[in-house]
N, C-alpha and C positions, 0 to 999 in steps of 0.2 A: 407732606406739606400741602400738598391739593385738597384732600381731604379735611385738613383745619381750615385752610381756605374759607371752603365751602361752606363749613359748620359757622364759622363766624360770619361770613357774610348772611345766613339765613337768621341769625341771632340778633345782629342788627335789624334784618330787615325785621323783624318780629316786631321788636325794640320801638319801633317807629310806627309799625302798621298797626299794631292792637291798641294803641291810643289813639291812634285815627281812627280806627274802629269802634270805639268805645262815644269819641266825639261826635263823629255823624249819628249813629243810635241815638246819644241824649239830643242832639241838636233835633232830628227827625220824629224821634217820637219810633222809631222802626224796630216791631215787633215781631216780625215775620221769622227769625231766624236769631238760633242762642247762640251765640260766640262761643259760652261756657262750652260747650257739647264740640267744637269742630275740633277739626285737624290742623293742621299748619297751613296747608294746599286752598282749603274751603273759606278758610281766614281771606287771602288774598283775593280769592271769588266774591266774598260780600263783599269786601273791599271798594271791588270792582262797580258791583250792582248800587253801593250807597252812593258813590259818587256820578254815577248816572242819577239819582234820586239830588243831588247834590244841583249839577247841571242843571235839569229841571227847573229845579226853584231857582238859580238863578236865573233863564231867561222867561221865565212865568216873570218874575220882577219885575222884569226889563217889558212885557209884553202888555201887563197891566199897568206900569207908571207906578206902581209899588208892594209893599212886602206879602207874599202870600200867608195868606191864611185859612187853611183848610177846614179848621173847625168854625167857621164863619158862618151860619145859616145863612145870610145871603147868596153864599158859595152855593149851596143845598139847595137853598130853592131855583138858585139860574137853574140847575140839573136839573128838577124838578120839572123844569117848565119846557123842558127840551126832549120830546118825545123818542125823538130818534135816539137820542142818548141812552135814554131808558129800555128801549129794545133791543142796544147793542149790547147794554150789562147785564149778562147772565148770574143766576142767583144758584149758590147750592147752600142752602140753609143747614143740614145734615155737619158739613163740614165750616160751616161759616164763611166760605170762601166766595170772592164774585171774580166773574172774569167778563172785559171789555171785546168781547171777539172784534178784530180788525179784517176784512174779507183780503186774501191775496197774502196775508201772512199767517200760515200755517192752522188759518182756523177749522179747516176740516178736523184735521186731527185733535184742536183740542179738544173742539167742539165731543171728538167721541168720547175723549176722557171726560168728560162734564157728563158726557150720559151714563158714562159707568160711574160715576161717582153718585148722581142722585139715583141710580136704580133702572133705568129705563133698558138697559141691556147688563148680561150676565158675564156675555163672554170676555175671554181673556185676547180673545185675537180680535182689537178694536182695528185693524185696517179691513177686516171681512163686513164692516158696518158700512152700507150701501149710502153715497155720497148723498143723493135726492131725500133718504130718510133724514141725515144728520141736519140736512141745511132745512130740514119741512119747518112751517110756520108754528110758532106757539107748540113745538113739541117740547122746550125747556121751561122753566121758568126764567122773566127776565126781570125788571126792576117797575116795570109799567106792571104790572098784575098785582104791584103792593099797593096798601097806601099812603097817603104822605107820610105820616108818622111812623112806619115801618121803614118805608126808602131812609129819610133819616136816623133810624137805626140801625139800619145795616151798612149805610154809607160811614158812620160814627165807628163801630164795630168789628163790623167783619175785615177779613182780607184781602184786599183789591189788587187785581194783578192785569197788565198785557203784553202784548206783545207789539213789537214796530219792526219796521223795514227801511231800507233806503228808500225816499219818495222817488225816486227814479223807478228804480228798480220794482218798486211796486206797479207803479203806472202802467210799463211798459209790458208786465205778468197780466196784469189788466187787457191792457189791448190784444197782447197773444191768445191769451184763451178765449176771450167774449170775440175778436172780430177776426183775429187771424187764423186762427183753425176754426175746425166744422165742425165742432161737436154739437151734441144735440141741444145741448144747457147753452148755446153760443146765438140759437135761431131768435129764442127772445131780444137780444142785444143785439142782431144784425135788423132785426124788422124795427123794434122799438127805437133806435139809437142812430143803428145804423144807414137807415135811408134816409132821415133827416143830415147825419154828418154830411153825408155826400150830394146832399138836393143846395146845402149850406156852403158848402167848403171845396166843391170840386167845380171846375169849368167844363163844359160838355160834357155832360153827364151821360153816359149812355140808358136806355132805358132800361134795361136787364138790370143794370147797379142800382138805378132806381127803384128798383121792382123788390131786388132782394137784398140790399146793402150788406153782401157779404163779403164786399172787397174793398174796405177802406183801407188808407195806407195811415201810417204810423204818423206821419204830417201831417193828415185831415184831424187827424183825431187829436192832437195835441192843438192842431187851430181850435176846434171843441171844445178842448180843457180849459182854454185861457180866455176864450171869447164870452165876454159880457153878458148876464145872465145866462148860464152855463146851467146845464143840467149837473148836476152830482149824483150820480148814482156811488150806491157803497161803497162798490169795487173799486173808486178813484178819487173817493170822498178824502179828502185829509185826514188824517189820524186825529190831529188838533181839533177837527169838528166833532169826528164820531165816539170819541172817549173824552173828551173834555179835560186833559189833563194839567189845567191851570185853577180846575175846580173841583177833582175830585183824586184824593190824595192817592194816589197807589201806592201799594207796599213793598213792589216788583214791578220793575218793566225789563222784561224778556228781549232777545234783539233777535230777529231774522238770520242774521251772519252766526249767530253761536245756536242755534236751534235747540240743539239736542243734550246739549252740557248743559244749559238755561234751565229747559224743563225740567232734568234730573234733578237740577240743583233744587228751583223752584218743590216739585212735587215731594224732594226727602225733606227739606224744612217746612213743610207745611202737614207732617206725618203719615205722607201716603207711601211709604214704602214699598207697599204691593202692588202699583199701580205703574209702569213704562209707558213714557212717551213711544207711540209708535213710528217705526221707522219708516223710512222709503228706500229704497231702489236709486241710487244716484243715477241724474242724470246733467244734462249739461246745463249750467246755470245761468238765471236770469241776467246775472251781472256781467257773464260773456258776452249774453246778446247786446247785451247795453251798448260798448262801445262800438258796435256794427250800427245799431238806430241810432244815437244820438248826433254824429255826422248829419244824418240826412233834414236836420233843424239846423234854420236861420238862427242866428246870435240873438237875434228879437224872437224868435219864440223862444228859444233856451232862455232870456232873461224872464219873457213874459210866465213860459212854465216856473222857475224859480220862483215867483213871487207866488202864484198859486199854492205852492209847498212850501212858503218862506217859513212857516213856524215849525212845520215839521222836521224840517231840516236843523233849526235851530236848538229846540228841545229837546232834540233827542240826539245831538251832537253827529250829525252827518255831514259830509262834505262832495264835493264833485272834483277833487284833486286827479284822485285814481283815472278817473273819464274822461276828464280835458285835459289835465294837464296847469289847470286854472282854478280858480275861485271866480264865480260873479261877485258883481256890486251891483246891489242896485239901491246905492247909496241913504242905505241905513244904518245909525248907530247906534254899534251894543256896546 
């Protein structure tokens, strides 16, 4: 009797998802991945990924005052005209695919698979590819090396995919590597960033912190983040700025929390079979630390940081329930 159960309830659920399934495709225009070809299992995965694509466009809707439209040349040329944008779209022409690297969500590692895909390394053990090589300037190609008429054909074209994170959780990956450990990639960020945070943000400053800004706290920095003409650097840039995704349609958006299922999915529909996302070595995770930082922010910086990440949090369907316990307002209606 369990057993029919079972059977019927997945036959239903079929019943209902493949026409959903079918609906977001036409509705989307989403080519990335043939239904015809899956399994039962992989069904409910795109399932998944379209209605994140679904999300999307709703609050792009909401964020522009009206309906998206992606094959818009106006859309194309905003992109166009946004440098930064164009640096962060990585091009692999071979396979037709582009990808949005976002820093502090896993783009080392794609980053390596993007170099075994256009050729630039051989090997099969892409965690042995030395972090300072993957992140060096202008060793990929990115969307700024085309020209106009080319960006818009590959934007029209190809396959666009990223990846995103909780805006929290990213930030706060952010402040751990660049100000609170020592690593050697951290000395730029403590000298560049770091002694202004604290010449800014800190009362009696001593002069040693001065000197070397390698001890700001997790409060200075987030007063930084929020504070009026603010620096953005990459690592803490919004997602919404550095991929542009109210303007440039992706075919995939990846999530930080499913990492490794994402990319599998992602790289068998897109025919790379032979290609593994590389793993890591679990350790303890960002979202642990969270609920130890977030405590040590005032209700006004925690509002004030929410609006800094208001779209990201929005678009990509995040929330801070898990963390407080709560939702902010800061009396906006979607």
């Amino acid at each position: 009797m369990k057993l029919r159960a079972i059977i019927k309830c997945l036959f239903l659920s079929l019943i209902i998802c493949v026409p959903t399934l079918m609906f977001y495709k036409n509705f989307f225009g989403t080519t990335i991945i043939d239904i015809e070809t899956q399994s039962e299992g992989w069904i409910f995965e795109e399932l998944e990924y379209l209605e994140r694509q679904a999300h999307l466009n709703k609050m792009c809707k909401f964020i522009n005052n009206k309906s998206v439209d992606f094959k818009n040349d106006n859309n194309i040329n905003a992109v166009i005209n946004q440098r930064e944008v164009l640096e962060h779209i990585l091009v692999d022409s071979k396979h037709e695919i582009v990808y949005c690297y976002v820093p502090k969500v896993a783009c080392t590692n794609w980053k390596r698979v993007m170099m075994l895909l256009l050729g630039i390394v051989e090997t099969s053990d892409l965690l042995s590819i030395p972090s300072d090589l993957v992140h060096r300037q202008h060793l990929m190609p990115s969307l700024i090396n085309y020209t106009v008429p080319e960006i818009k054909n590959i934007l029209k074209s190809y396959k666009k995919f990223l990846f995103v994170r909780h805006p929290f959780e990213r930030l706060l990956s952010a402040y751990k590597n660049k100000f609170e450990q020592h690593y050697n990639s951290s000395k730029y960020f403590q000298s560049r960033f770091g002694r202004m945070i604290i010449k800014n943000f800190r009362r009696n400053p001593s002069n040693r912190s001065l000197t070397t800004g390698d001890d700001v706290t997790f409060e200075e920095f987030v007063d930084f983040v929020v504070s009026e003409n603010t620096v953005f650097n990459e690592h803490w840039k919004p997602i919404f700025d550095l991929c542009q995704p109210c303007l440039v349609k992706y075919d995939f958006i990846g999530k930080y929390e499913s990492l490794y299922s994402d990319s599998d999915f992602l790289l068998n529909q897109i025919g790379l079979l032979n290609v593994t996302f590389p793993r890591l070595q679990k350790t303890v995770s960002t979202s642990t630390y969270l609920s130890k930082y977030l405590p040590q922010l005032s209700y006004r910086n925690l509002c004030n940081l929410y609006k800094v990440y208001y779209n990201d949090f929005k678009i990509f369907n995040y929330n801070l329930q898990e963390y407080l316990g709560y939702e902010i307002n800061i009396n906006k209606d979607w």
